[in-house]
N, C-alpha and C positions, 0 to 999 in steps of 0.2 A: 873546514869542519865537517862538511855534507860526507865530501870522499873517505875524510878517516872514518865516520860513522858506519859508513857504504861498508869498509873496509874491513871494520869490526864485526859487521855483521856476516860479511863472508867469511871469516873465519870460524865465527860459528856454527853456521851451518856444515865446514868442515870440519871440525872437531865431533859435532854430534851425530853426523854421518857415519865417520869411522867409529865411534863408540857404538853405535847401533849396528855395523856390522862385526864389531869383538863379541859381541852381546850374543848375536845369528851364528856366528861363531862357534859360542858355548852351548848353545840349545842341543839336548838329549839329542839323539836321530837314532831311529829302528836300527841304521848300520853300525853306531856304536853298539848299540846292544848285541849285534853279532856277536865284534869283535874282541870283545873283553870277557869271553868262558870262554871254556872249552869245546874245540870244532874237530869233530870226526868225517872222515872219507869213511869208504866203503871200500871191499873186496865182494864180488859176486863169490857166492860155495855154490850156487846151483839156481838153475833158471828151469820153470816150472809151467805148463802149458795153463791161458785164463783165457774163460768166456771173455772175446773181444766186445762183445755188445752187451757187460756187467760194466753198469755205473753204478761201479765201487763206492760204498759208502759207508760199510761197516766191514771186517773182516775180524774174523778169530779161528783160533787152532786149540781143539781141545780136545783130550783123548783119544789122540789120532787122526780126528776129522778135523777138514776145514770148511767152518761157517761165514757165510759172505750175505750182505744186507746188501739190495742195489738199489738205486733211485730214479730220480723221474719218472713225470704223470703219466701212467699208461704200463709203463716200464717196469715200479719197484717188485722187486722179491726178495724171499729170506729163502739163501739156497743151502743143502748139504752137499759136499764137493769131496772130490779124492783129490788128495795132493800133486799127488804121481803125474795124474792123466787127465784132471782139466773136467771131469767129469761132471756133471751135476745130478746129484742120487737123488736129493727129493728137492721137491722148490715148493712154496706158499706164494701165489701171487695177492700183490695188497689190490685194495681196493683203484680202480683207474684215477679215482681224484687225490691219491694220495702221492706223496713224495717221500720213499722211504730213505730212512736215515742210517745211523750208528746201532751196532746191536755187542749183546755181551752174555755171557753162559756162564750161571752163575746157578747153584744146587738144583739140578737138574734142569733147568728153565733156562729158555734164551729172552731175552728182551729185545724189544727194538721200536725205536723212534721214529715219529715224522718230522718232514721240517716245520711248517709252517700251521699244522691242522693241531697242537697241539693233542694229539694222540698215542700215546704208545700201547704194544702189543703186548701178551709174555706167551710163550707155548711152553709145550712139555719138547724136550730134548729129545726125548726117544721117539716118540711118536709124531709130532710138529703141529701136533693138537691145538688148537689155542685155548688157553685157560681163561685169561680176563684180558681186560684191558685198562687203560691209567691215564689220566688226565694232568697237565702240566704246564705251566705257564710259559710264554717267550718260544720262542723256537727249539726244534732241537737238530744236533748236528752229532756228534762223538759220542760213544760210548764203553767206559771200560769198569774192571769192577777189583779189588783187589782180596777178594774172600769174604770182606764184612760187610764193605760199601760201596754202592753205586758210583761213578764220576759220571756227571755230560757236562759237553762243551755245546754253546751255542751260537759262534760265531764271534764273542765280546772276550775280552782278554780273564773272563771270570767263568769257573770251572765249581759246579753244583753239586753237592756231597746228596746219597740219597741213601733213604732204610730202603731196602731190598724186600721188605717184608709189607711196606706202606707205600713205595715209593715217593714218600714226601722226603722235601728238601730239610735235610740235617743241618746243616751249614754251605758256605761259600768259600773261594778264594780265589784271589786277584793273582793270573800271572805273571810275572815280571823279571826286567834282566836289567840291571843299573839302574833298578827303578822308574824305569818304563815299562810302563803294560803294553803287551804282545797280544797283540789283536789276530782275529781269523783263526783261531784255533778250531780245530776240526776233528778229524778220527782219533782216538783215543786207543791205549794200549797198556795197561799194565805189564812194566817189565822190571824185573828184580828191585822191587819197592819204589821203582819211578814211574813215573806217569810217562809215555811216547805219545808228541799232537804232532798229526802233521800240519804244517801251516796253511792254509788254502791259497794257489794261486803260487803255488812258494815249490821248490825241490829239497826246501829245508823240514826238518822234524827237530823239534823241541822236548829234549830232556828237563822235567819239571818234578822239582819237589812237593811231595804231596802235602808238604805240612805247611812251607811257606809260599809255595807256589814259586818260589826261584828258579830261574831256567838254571841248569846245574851244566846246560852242552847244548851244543848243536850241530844236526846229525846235518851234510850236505850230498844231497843223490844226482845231485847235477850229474847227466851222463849217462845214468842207470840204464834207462832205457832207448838203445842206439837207434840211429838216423832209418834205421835200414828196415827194423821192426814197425815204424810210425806212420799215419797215414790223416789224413783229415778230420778224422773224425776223432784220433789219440789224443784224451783229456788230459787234466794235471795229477801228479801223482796223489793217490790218498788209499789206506789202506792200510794197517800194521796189526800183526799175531805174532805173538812170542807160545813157540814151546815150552814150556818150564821143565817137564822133562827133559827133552834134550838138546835143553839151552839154544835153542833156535830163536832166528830173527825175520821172518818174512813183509815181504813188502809189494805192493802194488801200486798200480793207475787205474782211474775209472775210462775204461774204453782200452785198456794194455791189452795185450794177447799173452803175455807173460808176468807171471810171480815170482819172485825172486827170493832165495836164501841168501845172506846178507851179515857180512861181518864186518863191522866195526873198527874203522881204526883208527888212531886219534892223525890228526893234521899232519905232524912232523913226519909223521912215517907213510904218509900217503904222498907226498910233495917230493919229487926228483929233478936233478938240474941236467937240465940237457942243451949243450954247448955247441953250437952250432958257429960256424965260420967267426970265432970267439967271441960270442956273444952266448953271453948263456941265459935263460930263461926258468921259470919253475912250471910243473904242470901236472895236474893232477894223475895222481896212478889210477889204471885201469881205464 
């Protein structure tokens, strides 16, 4: 009677073993959420000379010019740049104890955040004047604007609507993909009615709908920046300005030497099979 009981008990423990790994099983994970939207490669159109010692942290393209926010204590500035030649035409250095963040250019004024000091800046566009300054709860990280209203990200899968006029917080939204929230969201980008995050720590960028916060894609730059251009001190990628003029997509890294123009293309048409002593394999284009 001892043994059958023994015996009974050991197979419950296996039974509730394997049910608890069908269980581990099913649980959400960050890589399902990849897998199930839409995943775009890249095609480089043009590679563009960048201050290797800009810890990218904001980037925008507006009227011709490109605007870049860099960070770290000692380090941040809000720079104006020529596209062409890497230049940097005027620059604002922040304060040494600050860590400058995400910025965005919005009626005539540039914005831009810190991390941790909760403070933000606004200047005038043409002159780099600073106007005021703005106060703001939690950290900041991303910033992008889509004509009416402010976005920032602040590292948390939830992305803060803001009046441009008060810079108080309008509403909130949670990002998500299979109903898991996407943590680490970072530089922000308005491009044709979607939000662009790059993920921190990640070669991915997230296509986000602005209304339900849906990841609608996911952009993958694994690669972008080759072996040969990198060096010790080459950080993770972050950095996105869309032309709206001329439907351009540029892209960066904090610590890159190069900017990139950057086209879009979805999975199936970036993936080619290359057959090797019959064995074939898939692997990314470009």
């Amino acid at each position: 009677m001892r043994n059958r009981f023994r015996s009974s008990l050991l197979w419950l423990g296996v039974l509730l073993s394997t049910a608890a790994v069908l269980a581990l099983q099913n649980v959400p994970s960050q890589p399902s959420a990849v897998s199930n939207v839409p995943r775009y490669g890249f095609e480089i159109v043009h590679a563009y000379p960048h201050d290797p010692r800009a810890f990218t942290q904001g980037l925008e393209f507006h009227a011709g010019t490109l605007y870049e926010g860099t960070g770290l204590e000692g380090r941040s500035t809000l720079r104006k740049e020529d596209l062409q030649t890497g230049k940097v035409l005027e620059k604002i250095d922040l304060a040494s104890q600050l860590f400058g963040e995400g910025i965005t250019v919005l009626n005539g004024r540039i914005i831009q955040v810190t991390w941790v000091s909760h403070r933000g800046f606004i200047y005038d566009r043409s002159s780099f004047k600073l106007l005021q300054t703005f106060a703001y709860p939690g950290e900041g990280w991303g910033l992008a604007n889509d004509g009416q209203h402010i976005y920032l990200s602040d590292g948390t899968p939830e992305i803060r609507c803001l009046d441009p006029a008060t810079m108080k917080e309008e509403r909130r939204f949670t990002v998500h993909a299979r109903r898991e929230a996407i943590h680490e969201l970072n530089e922000l980008e308005w491009v044709r009615g979607e939000l662009f995050a790059n993920i921190w720590q990640t070669d991915r960028i997230a296509r986000i709908s602005p209304v339900t916060g849906q990841v609608l894609g996911w952009i993958d730059l694994t690669g972008l920046l080759p072996p040969e251009d990198r060096t010790p001190e080459t950080d993770v990628l972050n950095g996105i300005a869309y032309d709206s003029a001329g439907d351009r997509l540029f892209v960066t890294g904090k610590l890159w030497p190069k900017l990139f123009e950057i086209r879009l293309v979805p999975e199936r048409q970036t993936r080619r099979t290359k057959r090797i002593e019959g064995h074939s394999s898939d692997r990314p284009h470009g």
